[in-house]
gemmi code that builds the backbone of each chain (N, CA, C; Angstrom):
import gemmi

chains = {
    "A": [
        ("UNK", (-16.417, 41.069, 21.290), (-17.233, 42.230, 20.926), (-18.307, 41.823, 19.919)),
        ("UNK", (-19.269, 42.407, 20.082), (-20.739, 42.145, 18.881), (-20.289, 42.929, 17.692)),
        ("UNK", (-20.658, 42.842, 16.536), (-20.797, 43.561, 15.216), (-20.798, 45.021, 15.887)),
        ("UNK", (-21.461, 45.295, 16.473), (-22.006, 46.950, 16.610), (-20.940, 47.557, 17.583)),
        ("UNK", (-20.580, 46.677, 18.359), (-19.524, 47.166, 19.653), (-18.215, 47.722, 18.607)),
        ("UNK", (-18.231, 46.528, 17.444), (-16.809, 46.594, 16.415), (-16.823, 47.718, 16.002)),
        ("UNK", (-17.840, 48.685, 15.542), (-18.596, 49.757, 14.538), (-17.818, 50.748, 15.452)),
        ("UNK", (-18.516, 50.953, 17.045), (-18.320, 51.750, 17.515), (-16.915, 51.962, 18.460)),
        ("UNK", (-16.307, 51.139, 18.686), (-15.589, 51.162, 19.604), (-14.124, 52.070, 19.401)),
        ("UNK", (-13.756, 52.384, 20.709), (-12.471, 53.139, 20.389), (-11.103, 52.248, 20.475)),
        ("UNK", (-11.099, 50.705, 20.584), (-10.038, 49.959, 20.570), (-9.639, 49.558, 19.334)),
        ("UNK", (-8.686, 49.779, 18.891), (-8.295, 48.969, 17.681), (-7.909, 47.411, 17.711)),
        ("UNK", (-8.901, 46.675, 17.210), (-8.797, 45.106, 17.080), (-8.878, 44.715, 15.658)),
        ("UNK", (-7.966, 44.874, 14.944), (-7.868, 44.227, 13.797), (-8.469, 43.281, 13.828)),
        ("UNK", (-9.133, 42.796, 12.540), (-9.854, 41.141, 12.448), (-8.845, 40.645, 10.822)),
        ("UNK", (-8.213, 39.615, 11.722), (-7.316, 38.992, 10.522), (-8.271, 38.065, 10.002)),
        ("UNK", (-8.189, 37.569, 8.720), (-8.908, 36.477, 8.089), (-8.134, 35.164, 8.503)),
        ("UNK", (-8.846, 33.822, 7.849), (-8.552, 32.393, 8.062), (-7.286, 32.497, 7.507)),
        ("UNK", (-6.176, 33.362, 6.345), (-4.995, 33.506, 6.289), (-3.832, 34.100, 7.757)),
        ("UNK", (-4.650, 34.805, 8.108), (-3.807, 35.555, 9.382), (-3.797, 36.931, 8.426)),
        ("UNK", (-4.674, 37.197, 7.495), (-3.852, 38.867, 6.952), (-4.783, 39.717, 7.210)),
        ("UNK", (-4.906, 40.810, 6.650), (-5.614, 41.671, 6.695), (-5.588, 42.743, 5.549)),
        ("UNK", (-6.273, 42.794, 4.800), (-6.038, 44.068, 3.414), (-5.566, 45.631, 3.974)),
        ("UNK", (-4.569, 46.100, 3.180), (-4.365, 47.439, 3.556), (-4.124, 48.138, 2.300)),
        ("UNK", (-4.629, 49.235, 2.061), (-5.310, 49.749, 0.791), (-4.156, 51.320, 0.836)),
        ("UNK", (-3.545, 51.463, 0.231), (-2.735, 52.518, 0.331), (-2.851, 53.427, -0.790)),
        ("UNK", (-2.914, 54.718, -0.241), (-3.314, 56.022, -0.559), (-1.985, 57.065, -0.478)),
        ("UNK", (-1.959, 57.634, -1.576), (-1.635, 59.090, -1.310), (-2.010, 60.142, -0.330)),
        ("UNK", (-1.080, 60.209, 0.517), (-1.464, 61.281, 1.311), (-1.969, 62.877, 0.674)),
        ("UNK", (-1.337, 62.659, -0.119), (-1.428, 64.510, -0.608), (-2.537, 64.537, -1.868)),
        ("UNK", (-2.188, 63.694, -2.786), (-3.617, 63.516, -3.722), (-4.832, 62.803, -3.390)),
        ("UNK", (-4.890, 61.833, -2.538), (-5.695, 60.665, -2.559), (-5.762, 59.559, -3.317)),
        ("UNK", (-4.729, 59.366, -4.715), (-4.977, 58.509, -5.364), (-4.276, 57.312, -4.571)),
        ("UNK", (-5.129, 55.766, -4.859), (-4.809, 54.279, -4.608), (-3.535, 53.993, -5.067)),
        ("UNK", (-2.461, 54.237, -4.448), (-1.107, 53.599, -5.196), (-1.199, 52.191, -5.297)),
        ("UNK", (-1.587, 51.463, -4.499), (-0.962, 49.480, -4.626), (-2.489, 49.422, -3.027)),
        ("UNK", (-2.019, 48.030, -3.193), (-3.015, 47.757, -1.960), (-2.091, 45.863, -1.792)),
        ("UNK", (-1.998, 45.846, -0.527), (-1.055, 44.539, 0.084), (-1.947, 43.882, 1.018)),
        ("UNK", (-1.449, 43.073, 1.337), (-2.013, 42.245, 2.691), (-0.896, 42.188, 4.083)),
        ("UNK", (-1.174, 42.447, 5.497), (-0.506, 42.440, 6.455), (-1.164, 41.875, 6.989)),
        ("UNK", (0.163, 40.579, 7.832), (0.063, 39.814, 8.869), (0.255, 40.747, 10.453)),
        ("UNK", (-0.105, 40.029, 11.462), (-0.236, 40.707, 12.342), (1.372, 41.257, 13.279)),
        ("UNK", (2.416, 40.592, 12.271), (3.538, 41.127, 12.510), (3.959, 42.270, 11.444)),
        ("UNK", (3.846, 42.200, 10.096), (4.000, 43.247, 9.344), (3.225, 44.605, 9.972)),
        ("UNK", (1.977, 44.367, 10.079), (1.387, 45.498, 10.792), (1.992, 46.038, 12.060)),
        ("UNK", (2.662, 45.289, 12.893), (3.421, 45.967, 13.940), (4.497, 46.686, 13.452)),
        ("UNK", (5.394, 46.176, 12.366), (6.314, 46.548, 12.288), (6.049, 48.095, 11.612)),
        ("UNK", (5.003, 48.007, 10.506), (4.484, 49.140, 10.135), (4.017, 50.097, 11.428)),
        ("UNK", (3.407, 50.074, 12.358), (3.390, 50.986, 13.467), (4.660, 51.711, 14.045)),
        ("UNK", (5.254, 50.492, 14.082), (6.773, 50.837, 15.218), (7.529, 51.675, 14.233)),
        ("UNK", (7.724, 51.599, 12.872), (8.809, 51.961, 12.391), (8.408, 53.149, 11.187)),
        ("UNK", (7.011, 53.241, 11.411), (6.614, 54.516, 10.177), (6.373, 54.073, 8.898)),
        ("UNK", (6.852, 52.902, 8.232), (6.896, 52.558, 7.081), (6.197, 51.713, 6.684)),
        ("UNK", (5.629, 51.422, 5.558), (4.897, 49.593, 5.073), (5.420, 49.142, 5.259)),
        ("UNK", (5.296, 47.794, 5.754), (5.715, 46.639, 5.761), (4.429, 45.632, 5.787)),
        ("UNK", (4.680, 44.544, 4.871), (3.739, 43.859, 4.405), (4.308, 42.124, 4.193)),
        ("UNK", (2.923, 40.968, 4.060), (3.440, 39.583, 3.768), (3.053, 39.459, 2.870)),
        ("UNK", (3.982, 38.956, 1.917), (4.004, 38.424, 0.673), (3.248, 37.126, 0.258)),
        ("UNK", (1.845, 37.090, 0.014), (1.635, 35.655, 0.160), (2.672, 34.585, -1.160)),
        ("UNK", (3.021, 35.063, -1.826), (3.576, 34.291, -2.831), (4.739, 34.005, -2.037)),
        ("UNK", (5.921, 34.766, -1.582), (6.875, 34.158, -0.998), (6.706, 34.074, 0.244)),
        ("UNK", (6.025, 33.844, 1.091), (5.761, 33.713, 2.425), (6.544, 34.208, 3.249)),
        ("UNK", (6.579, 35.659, 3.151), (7.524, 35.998, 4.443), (6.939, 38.028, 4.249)),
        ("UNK", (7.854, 38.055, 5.285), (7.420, 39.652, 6.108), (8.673, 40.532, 4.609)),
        ("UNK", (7.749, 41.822, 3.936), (8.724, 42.725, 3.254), (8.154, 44.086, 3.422)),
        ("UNK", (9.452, 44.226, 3.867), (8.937, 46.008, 3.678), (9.110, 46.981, 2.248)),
        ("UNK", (8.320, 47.661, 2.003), (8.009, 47.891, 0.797), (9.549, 48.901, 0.302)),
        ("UNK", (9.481, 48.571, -0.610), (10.811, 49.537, -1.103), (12.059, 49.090, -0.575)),
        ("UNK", (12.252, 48.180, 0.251), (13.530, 47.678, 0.781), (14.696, 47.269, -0.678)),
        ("UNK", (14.430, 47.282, -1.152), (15.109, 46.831, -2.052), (15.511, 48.192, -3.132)),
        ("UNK", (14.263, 48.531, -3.440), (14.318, 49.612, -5.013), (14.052, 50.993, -3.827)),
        ("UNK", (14.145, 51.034, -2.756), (13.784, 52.886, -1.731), (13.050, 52.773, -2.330)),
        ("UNK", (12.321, 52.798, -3.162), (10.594, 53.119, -3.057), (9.763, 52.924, -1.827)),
        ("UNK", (10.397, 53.656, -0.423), (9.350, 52.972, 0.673), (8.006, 53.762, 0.496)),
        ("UNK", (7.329, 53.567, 1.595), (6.094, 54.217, 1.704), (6.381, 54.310, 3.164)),
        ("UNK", (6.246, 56.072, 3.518), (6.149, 56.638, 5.079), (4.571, 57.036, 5.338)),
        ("UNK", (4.535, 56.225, 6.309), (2.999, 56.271, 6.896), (3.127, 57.808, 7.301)),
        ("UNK", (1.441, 58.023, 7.245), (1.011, 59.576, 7.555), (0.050, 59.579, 8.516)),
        ("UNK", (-0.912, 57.942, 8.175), (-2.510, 58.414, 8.463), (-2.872, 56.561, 9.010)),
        ("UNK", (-3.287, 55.835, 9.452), (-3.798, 54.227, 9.112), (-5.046, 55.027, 9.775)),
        ("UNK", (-5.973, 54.506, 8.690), (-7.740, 54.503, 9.286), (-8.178, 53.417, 9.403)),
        ("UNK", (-9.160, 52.700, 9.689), (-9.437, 51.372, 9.977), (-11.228, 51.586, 9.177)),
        ("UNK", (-11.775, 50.283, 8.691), (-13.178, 50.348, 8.274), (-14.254, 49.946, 9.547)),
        ("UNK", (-15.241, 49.981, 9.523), (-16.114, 49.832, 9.879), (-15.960, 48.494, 11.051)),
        ("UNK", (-15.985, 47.237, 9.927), (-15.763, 45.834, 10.825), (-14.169, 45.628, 11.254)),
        ("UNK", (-13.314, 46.695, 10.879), (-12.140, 46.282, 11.434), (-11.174, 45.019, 10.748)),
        ("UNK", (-11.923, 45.078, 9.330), (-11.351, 44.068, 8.880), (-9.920, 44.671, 7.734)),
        ("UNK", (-10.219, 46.213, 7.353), (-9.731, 46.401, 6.149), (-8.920, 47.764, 6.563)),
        ("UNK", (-7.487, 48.019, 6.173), (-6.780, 49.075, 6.847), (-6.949, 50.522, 5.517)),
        ("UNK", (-6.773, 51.200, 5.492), (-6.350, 52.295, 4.702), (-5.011, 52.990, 5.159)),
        ("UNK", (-3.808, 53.285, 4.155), (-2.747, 53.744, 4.958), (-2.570, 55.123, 4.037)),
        ("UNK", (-2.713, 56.541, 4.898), (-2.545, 57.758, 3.928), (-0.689, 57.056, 4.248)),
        ("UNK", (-0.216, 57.597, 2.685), (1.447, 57.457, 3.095), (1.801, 58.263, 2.003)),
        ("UNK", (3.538, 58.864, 2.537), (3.944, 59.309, 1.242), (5.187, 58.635, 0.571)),
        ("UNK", (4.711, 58.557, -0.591), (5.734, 57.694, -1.553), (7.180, 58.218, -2.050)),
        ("UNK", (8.185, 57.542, -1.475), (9.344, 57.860, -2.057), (9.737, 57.543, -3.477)),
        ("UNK", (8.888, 57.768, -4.765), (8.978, 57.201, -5.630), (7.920, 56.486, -6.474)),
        ("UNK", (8.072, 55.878, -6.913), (6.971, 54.666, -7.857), (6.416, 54.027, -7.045)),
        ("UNK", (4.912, 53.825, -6.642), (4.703, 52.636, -5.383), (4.347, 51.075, -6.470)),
        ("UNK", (4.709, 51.246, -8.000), (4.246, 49.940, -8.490), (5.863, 49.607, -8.817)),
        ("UNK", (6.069, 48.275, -8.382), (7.254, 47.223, -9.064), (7.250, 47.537, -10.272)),
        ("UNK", (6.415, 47.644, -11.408), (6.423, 48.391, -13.372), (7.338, 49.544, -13.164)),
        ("UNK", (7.370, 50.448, -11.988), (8.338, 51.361, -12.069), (6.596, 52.703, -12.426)),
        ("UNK", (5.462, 52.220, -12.169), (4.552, 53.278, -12.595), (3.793, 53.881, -11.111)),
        ("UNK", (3.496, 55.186, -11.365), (3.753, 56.136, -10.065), (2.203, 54.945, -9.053)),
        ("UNK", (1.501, 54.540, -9.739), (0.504, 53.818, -8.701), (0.525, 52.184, -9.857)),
        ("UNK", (-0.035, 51.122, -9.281), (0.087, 49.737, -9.362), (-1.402, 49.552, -10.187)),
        ("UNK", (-2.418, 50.911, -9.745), (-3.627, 50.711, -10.940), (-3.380, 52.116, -12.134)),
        ("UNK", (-2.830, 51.416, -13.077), (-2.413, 52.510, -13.897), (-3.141, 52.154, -15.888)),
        ("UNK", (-4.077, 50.968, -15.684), (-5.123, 50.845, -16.601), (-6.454, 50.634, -15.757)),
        ("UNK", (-6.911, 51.110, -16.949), (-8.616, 51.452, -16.442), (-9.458, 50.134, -17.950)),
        ("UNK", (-10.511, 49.321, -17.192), (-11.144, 48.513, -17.937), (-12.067, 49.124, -18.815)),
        ("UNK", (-12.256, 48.963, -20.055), (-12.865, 49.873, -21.043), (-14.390, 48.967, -21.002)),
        ("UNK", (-15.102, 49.614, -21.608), (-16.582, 48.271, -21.347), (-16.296, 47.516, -22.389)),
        ("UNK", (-15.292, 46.936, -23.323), (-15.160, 46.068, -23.870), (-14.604, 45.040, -23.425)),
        ("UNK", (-13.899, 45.356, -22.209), (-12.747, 43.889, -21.604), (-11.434, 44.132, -21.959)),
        ("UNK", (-11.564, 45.667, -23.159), (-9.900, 45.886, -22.702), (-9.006, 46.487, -21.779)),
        ("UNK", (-7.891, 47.126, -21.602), (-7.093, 47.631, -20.826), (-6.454, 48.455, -21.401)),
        ("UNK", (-6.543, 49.640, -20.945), (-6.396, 50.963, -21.418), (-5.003, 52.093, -20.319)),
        ("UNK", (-3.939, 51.551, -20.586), (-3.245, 52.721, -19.830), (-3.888, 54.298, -19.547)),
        ("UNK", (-3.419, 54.653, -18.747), (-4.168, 56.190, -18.177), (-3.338, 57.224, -18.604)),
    ],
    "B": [
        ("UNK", (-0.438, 33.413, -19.410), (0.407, 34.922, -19.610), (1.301, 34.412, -18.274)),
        ("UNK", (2.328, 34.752, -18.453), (3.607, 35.056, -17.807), (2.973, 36.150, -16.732)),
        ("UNK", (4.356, 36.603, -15.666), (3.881, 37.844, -14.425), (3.943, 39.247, -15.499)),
        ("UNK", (5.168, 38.855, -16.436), (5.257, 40.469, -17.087), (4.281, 40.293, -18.556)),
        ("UNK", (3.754, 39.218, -19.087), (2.555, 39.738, -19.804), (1.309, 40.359, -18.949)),
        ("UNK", (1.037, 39.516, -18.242), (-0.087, 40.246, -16.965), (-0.213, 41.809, -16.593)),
        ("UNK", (1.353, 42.502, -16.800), (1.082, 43.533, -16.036), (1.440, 45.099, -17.644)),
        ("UNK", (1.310, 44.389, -18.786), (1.733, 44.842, -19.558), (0.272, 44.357, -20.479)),
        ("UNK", (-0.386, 42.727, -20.805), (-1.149, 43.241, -22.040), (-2.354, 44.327, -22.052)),
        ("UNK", (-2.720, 43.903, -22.597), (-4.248, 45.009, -22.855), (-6.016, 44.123, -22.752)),
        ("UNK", (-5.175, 42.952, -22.120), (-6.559, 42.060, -22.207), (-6.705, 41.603, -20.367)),
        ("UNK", (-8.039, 42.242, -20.064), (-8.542, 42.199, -19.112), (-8.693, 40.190, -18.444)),
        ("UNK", (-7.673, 40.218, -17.261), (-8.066, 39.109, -17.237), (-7.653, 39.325, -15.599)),
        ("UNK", (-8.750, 38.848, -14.704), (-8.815, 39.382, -13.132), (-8.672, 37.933, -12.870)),
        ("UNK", (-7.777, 37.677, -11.508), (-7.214, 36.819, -11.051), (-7.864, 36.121, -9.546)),
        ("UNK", (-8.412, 35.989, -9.474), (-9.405, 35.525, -8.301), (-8.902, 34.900, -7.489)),
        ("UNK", (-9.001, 35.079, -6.402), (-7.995, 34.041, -5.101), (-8.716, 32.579, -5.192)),
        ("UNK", (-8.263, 32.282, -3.943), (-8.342, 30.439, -4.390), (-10.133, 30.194, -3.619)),
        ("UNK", (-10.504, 31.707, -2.992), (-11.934, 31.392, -2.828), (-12.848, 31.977, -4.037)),
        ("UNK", (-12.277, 32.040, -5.011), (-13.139, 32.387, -6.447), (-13.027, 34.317, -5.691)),
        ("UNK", (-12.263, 34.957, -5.297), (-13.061, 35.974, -4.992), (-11.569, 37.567, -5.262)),
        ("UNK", (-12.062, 38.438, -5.756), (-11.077, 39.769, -6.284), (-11.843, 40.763, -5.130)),
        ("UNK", (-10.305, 41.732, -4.469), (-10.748, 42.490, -3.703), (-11.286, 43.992, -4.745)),
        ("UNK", (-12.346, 44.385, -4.684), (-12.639, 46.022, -4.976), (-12.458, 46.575, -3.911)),
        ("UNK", (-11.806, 47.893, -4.490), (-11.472, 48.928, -3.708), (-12.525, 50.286, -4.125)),
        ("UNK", (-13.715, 51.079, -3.714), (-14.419, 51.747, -4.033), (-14.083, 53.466, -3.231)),
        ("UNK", (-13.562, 53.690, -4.497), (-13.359, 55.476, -4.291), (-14.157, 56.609, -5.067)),
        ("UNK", (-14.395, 57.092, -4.111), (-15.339, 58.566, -5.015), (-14.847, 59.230, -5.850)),
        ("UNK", (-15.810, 59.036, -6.972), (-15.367, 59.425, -8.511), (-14.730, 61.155, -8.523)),
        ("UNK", (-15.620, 61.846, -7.353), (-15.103, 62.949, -7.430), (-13.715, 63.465, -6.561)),
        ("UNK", (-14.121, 63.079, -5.677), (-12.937, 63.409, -4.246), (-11.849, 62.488, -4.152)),
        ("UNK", (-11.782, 61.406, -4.546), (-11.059, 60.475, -4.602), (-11.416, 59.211, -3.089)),
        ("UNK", (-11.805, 59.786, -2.008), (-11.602, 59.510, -0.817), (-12.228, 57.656, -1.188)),
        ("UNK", (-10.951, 56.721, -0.232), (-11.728, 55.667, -0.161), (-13.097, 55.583, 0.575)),
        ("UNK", (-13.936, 54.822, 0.184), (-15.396, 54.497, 0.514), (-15.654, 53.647, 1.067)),
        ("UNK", (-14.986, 52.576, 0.334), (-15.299, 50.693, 1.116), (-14.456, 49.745, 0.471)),
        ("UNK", (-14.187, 49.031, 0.866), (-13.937, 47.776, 0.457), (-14.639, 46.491, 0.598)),
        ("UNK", (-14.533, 45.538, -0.730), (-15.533, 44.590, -0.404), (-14.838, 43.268, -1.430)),
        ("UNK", (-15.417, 42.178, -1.511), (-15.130, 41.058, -2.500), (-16.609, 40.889, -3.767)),
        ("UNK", (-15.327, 40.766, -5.193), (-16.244, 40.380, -5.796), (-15.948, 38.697, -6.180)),
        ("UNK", (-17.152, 37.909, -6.607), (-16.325, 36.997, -7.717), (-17.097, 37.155, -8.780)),
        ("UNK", (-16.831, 35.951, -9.846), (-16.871, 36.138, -11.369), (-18.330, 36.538, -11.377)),
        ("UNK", (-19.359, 36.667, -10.223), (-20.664, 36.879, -11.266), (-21.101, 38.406, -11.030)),
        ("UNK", (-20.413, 38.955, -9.836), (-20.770, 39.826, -9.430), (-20.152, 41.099, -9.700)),
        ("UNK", (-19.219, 40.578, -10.328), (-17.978, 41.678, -11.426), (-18.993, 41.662, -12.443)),
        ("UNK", (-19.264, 40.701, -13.096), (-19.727, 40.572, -14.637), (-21.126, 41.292, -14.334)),
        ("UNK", (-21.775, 40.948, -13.101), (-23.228, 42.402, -13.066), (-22.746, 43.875, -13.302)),
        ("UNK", (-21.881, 44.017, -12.663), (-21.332, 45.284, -11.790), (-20.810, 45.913, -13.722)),
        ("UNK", (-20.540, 45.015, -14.353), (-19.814, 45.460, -15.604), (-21.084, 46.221, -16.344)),
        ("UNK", (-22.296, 44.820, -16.198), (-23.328, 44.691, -17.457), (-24.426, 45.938, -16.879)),
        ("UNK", (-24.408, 46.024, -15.378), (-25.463, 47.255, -14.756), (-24.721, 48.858, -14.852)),
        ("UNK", (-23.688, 48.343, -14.722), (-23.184, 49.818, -14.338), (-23.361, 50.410, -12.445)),
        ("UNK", (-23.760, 49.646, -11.907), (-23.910, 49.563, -10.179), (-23.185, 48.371, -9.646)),
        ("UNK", (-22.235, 49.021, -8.887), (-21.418, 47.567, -8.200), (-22.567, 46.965, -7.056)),
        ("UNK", (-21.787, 45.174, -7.725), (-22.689, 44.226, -7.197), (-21.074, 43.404, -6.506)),
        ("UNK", (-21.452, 42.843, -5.251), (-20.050, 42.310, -4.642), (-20.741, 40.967, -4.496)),
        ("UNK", (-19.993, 39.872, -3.724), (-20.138, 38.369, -3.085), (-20.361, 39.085, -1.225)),
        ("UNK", (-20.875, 38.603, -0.835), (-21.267, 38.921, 0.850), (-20.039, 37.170, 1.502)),
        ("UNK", (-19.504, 37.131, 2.033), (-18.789, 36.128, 2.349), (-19.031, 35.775, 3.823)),
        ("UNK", (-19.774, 36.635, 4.297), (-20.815, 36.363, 5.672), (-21.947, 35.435, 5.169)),
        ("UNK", (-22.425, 35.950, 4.038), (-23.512, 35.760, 4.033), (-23.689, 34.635, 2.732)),
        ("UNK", (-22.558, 34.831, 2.125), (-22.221, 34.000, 0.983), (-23.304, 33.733, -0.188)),
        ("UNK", (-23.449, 35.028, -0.620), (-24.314, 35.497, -1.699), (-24.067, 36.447, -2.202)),
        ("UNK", (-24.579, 36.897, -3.554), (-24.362, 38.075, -4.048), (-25.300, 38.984, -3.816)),
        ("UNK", (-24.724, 40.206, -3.673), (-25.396, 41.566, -3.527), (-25.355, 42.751, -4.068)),
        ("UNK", (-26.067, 43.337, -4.345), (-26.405, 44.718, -5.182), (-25.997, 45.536, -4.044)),
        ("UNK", (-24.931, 46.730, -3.607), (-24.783, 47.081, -3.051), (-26.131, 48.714, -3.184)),
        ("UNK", (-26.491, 48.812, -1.753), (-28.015, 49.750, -1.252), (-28.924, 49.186, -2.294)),
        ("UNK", (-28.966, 47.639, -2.404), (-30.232, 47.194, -2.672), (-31.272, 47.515, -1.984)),
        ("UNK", (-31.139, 47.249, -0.757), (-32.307, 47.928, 0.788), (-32.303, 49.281, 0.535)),
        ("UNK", (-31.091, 49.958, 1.407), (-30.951, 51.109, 1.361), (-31.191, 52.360, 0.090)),
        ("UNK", (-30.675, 51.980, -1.319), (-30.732, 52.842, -2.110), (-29.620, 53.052, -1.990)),
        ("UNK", (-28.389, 53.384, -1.214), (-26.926, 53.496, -1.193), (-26.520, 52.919, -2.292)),
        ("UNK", (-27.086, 53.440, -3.760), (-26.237, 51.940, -4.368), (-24.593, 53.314, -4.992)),
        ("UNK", (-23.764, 52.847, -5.618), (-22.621, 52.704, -6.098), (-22.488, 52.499, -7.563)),
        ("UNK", (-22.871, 53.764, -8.016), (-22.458, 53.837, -9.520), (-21.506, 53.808, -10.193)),
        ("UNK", (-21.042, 52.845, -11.255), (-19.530, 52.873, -11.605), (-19.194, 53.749, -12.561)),
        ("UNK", (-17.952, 54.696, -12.053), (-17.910, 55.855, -13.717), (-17.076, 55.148, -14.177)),
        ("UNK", (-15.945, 54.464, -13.420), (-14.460, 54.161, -13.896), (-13.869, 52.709, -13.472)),
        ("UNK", (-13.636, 51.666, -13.739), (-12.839, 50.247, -12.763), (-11.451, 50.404, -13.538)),
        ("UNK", (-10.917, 50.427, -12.713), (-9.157, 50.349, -12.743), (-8.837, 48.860, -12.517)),
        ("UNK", (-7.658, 48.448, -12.516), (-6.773, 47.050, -12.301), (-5.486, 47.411, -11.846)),
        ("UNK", (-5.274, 46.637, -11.409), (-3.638, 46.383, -10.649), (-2.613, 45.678, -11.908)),
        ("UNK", (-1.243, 45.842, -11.139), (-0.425, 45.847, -12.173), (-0.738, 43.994, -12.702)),
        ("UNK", (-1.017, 43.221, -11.439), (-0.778, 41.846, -11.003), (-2.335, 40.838, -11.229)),
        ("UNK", (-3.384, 42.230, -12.345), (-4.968, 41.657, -11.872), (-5.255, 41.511, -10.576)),
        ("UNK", (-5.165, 41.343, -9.920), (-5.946, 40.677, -8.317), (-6.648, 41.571, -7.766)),
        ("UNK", (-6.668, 42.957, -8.460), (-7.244, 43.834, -7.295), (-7.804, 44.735, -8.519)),
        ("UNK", (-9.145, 45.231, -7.906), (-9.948, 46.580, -8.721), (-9.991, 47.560, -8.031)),
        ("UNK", (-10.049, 48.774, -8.759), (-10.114, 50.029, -7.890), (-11.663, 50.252, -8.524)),
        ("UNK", (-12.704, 50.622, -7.893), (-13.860, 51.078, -8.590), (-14.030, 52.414, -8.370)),
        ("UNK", (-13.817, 53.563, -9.288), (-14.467, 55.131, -9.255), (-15.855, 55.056, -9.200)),
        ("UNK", (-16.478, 55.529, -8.042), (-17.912, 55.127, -8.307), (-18.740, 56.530, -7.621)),
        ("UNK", (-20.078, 56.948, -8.109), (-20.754, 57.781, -7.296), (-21.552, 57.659, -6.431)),
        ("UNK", (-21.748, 57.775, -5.331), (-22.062, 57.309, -4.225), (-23.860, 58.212, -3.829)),
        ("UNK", (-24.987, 57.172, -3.779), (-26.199, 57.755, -3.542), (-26.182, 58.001, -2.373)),
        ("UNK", (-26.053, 59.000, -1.474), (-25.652, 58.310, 0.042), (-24.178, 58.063, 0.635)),
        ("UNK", (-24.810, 57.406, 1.655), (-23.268, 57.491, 2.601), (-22.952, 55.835, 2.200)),
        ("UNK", (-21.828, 55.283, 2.004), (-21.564, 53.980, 1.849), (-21.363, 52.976, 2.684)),
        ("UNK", (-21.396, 53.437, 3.914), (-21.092, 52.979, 4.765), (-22.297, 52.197, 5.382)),
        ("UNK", (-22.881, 51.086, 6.005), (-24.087, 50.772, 6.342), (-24.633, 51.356, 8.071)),
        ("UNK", (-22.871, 51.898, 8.372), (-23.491, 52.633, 10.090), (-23.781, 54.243, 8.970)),
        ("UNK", (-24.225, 54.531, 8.367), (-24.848, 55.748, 7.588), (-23.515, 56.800, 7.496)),
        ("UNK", (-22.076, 56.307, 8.050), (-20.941, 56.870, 7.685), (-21.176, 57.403, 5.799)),
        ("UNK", (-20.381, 58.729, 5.838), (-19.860, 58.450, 4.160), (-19.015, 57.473, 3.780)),
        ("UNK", (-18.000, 57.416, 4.559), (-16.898, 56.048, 4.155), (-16.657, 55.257, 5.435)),
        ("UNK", (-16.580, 53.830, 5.001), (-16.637, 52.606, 6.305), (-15.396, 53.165, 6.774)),
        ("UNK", (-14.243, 54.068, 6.316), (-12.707, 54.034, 6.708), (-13.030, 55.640, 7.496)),
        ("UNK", (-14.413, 55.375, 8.922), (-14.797, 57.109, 9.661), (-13.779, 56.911, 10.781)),
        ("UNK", (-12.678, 56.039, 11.121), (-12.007, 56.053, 12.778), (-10.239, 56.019, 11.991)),
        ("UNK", (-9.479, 56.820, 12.591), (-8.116, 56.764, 12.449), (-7.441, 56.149, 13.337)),
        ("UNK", (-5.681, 55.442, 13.237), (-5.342, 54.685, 14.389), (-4.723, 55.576, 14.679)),
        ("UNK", (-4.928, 55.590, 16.003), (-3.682, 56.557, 17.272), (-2.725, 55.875, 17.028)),
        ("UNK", (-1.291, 56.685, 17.037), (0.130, 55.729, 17.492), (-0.404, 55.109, 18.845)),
        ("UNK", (-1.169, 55.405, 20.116), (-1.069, 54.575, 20.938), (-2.552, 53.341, 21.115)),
        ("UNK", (-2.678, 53.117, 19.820), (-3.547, 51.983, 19.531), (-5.586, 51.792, 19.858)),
        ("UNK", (-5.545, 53.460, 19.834), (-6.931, 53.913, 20.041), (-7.484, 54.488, 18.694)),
        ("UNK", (-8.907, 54.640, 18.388), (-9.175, 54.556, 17.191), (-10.242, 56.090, 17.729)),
        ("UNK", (-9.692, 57.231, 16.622), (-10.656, 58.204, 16.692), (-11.360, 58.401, 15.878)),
        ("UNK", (-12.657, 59.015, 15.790), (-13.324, 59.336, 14.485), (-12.964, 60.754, 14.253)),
        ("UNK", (-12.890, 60.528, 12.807), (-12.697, 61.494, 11.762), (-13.933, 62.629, 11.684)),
    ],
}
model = gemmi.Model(1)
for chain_id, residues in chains.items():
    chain = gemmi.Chain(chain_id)
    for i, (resn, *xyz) in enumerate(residues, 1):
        res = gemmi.Residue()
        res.name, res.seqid = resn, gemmi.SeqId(i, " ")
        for name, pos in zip(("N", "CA", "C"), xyz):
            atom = gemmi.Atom()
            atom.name, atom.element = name, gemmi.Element(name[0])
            atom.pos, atom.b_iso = gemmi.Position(*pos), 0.0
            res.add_atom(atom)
        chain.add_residue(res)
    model.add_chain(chain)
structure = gemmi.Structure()
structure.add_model(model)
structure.setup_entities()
């Protein structure tokens, strides 16, 4: 497909990068706020289709996790939108919980001050 | 810094992948709705800080850019957030325009079907 075919088209073709991943940017379904944002391989992303839930690759430990498997904090898909070039996912989901490992309700929970500090919200 | 000073001090320090480059995530200051996603690295954060208009890295094009330099679409920053882990920015920004370069408001205009077709929103 050309750039423009990508723009318009009604097929979904993910474009993985030279890693094999793809960014997926996760949202609150009901507020809109950015809870966390992961990277999925082209098997995490299936599994996220088939089964309703995130599932994501860890580049640090190299392998397939689904989110909350451990602490139920999952995330139940609502919504996946796709961008423009097909490179970048958005997932509306709703959170069973904290979507940051800190245990804080989103993973951006300081805001950069124009000095370079970090300012909890 | 350690993983749990990182996600705890108060000193801004963004973590750049191994291509020099941090994903922004750009949401409307008012609505929340994601807008775009894009890459910055160290020079194009440090504009984006010193202008107050996000400036990203083009990795097509492998240069930096003033985002609606052409267009006027540019991307005013009210707010930059951080992740628990640095690696990722959320930018609150006001949008002159649609952000999208197909003249969409947000590059994230097509949703995925469960049966792998992409509709617009």
């Amino acid at each position: 497909m050309t750039e423009s075919d990508i723009e318009t088209t009604n097929r979904f073709e993910p474009r993985f990068d030279v890693s094999g991943l793809i960014t997926a940017v996760c949202v609150d379904a009901a507020g809109g706020e950015v809870l966390m944002v992961a990277h999925m391989n082209a098997e995490s992303l299936a599994m996220t289709r088939e089964t309703g839930f995130a599932h994501f690759w860890s580049r640090s430990r190299q392998m397939l996790w689904k989110k909350g498997e451990s602490s139920g904090h999952v995330l139940r898909l609502v919504e996946m939108l796709v961008d423009c070039d097909q490179d970048c996912l958005v997932l509306r989901v709703e959170a069973n919980g904290p979507a940051c490992h800190t245990n804080a309700r989103t993973c951006f929970y300081r805001k950069v001050t124009p000095d370079g500090l970090l300012q909890r919200g």
